[in-house]
PAZA-748348 format. One record per residue (C-alpha): residue number from 0; residue in one letter; x, y, z. Coordinates in pm, whole numbers. Last residue first. Example, Ala and Ser with C-alpha at 12.3 -4.5 7.8 and 13.67 -1.06 7.14 Angstrom:
<rs>
+------+------+--------+--------+--------+
: resi : resn :      x :      y :      z :
+------+------+--------+--------+--------+
:    1 :    s :   1367 :   -106 :    714 :
:    0 :    a :   1230 :   -450 :    780 :
+------+------+--------+--------+--------+
</rs>
This chain:
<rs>
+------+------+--------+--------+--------+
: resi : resn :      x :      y :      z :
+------+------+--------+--------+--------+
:  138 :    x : -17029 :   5890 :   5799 :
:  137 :    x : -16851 :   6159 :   5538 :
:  136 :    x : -16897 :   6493 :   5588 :
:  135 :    x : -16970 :   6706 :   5254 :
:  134 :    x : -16962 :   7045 :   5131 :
:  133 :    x : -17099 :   7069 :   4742 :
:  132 :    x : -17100 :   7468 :   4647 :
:  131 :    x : -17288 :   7559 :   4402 :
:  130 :    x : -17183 :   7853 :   4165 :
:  129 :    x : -17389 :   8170 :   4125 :
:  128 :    x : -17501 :   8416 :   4491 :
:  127 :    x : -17101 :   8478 :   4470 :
:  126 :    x : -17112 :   8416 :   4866 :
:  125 :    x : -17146 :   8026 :   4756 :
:  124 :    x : -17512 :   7814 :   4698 :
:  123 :    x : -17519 :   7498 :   4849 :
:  122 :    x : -17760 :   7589 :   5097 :
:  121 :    x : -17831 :   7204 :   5178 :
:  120 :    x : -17506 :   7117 :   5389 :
:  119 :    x : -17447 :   6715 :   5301 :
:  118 :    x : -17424 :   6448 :   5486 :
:  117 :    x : -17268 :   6147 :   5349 :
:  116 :    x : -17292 :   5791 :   5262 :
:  115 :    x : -17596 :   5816 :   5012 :
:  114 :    x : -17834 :   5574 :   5046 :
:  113 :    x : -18126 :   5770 :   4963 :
:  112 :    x : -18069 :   6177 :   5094 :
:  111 :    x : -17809 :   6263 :   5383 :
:  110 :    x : -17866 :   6585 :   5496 :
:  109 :    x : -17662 :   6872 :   5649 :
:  108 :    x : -17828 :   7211 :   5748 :
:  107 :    x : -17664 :   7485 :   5849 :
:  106 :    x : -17742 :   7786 :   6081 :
:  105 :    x : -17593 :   8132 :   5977 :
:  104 :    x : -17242 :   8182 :   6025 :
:  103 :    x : -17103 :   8119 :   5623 :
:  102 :    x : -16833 :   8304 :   5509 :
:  101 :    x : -16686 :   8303 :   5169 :
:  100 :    x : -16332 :   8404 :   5116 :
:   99 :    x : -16259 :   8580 :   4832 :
:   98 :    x : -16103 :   8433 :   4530 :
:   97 :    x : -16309 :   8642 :   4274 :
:   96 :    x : -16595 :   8468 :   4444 :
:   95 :    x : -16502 :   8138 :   4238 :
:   94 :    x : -16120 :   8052 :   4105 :
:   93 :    x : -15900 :   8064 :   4356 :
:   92 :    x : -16154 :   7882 :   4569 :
:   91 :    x : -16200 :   8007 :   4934 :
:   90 :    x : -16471 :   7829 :   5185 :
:   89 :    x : -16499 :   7955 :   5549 :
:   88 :    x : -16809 :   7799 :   5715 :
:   87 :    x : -16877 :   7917 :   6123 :
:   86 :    x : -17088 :   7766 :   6398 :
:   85 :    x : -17423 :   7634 :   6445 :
:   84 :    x : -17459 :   7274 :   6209 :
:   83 :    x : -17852 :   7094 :   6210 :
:   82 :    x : -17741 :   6739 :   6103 :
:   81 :    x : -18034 :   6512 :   5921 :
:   80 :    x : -17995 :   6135 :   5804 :
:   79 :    x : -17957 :   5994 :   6148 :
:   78 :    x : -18195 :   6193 :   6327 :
:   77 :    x : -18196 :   6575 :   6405 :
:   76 :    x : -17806 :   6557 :   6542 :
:   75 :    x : -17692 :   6869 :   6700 :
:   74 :    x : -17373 :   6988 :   6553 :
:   73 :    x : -17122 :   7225 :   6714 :
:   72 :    x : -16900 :   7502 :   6533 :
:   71 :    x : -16617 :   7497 :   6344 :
:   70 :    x : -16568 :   7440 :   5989 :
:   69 :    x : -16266 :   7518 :   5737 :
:   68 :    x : -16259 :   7459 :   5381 :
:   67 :    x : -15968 :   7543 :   5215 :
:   66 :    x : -15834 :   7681 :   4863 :
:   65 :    x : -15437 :   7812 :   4856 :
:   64 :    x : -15362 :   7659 :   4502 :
:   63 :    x : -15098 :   7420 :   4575 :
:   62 :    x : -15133 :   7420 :   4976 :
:   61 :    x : -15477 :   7243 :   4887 :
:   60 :    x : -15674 :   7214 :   5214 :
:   59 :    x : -15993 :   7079 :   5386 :
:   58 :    x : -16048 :   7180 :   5742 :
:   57 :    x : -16261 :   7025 :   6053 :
:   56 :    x : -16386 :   7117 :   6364 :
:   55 :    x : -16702 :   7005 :   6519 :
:   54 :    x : -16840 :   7006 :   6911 :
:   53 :    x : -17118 :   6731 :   6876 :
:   52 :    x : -17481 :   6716 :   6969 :
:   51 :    x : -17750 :   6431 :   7065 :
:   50 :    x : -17665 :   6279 :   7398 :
:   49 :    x : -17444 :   6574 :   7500 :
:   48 :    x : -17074 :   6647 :   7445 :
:   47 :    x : -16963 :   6438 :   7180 :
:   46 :    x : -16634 :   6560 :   7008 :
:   45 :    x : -16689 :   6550 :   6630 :
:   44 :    x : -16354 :   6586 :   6449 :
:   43 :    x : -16368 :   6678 :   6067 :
:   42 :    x : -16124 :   6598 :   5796 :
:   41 :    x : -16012 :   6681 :   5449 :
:   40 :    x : -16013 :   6496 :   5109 :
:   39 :    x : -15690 :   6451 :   5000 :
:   38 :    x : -15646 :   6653 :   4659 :
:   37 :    x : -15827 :   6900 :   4420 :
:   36 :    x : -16083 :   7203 :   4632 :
:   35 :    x : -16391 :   7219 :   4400 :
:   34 :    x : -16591 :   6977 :   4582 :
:   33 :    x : -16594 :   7089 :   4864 :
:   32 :    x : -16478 :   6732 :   5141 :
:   31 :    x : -16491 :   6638 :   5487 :
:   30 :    x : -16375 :   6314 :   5594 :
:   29 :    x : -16511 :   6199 :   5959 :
:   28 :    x : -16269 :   6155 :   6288 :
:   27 :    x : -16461 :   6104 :   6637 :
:   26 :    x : -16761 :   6031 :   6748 :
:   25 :    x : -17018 :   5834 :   6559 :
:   24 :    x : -17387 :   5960 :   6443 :
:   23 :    x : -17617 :   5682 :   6501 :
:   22 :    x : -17695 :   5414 :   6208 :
:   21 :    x : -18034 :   5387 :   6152 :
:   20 :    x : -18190 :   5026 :   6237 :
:   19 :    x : -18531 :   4960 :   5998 :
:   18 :    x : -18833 :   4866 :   6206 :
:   17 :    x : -18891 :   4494 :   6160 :
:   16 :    x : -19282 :   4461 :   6016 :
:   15 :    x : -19545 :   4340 :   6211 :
:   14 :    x : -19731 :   4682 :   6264 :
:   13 :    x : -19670 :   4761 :   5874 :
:   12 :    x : -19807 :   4431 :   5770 :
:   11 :    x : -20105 :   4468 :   5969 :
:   10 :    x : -20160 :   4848 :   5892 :
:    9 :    x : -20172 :   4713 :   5514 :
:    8 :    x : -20390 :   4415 :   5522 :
:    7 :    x : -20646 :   4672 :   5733 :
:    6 :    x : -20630 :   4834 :   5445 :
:    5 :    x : -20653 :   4574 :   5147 :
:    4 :    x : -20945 :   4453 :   5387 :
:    3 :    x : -21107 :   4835 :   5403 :
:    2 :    x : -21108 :   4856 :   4981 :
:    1 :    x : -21260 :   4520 :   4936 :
:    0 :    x : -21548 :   4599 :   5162 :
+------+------+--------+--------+--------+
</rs>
């Protein structure tokens, strides 16, 4: 009897309880960011063009070294913490992939784990099939 009163307790306090509010996805300018690439972090523009998905475009340079990030594609929004990206990744670090380019068209997926204040692509790992890439858009 105990055990279906600490229960029912529960489904009570979850029915009464204040859902949390998510913050939506926002257009216009985010920061992007890789990690390895030194400097200003870079930018991405979403353009909303349907309830839930986003024409994206976005580049993060260092005209020191020659590394960039570059994204284009569209994004349709999962829920606030998850991003599902179509389109194309470029990524080139002087010093990883023997300074090749990486290219990335398959389907992407950003996510923002805890309170993080970020989204961030979740097959991290670069064209060398070794070193872990970190690519990042900002809320």
């Amino acid at each position: 009897m105990k055990v279906f009163f600490v229960i029912f307790l529960f489904f009570v306090f979850q029915l009464n309880a204040k859902p949390k509010k998510v913050a939506a996805v926002r257009e216009g300018v985010h920061a992007l960011t890789l990690q390895w690439i030194e400097g200003k972090p870079g930018k991405i523009n979403f353009k909303k063009i349907s309830e839930d998905t986003f024409e994206v475009e976005g580049e993060q340079r260092n005209s020191n070294t020659g590394d960039f990030l570059t994204i284009l594609g569209t994004i349709k929004v999962r829920n606030s913490k998850e991003l599902e990206f179509v389109g194309q990744i470029q990524t080139r670090v002087s010093h990883i992939f023997d300074g090749n380019t990486c290219l990335r068209n398959q389907v992407q997926i950003f996510k923002a784990h805890g309170k993080r204040k970020y989204w961030r692509m979740q097959d991290k790992i670069n064209c060398d099939g070794v070193v872990t890439d970190y690519i990042d858009i900002y809320f």
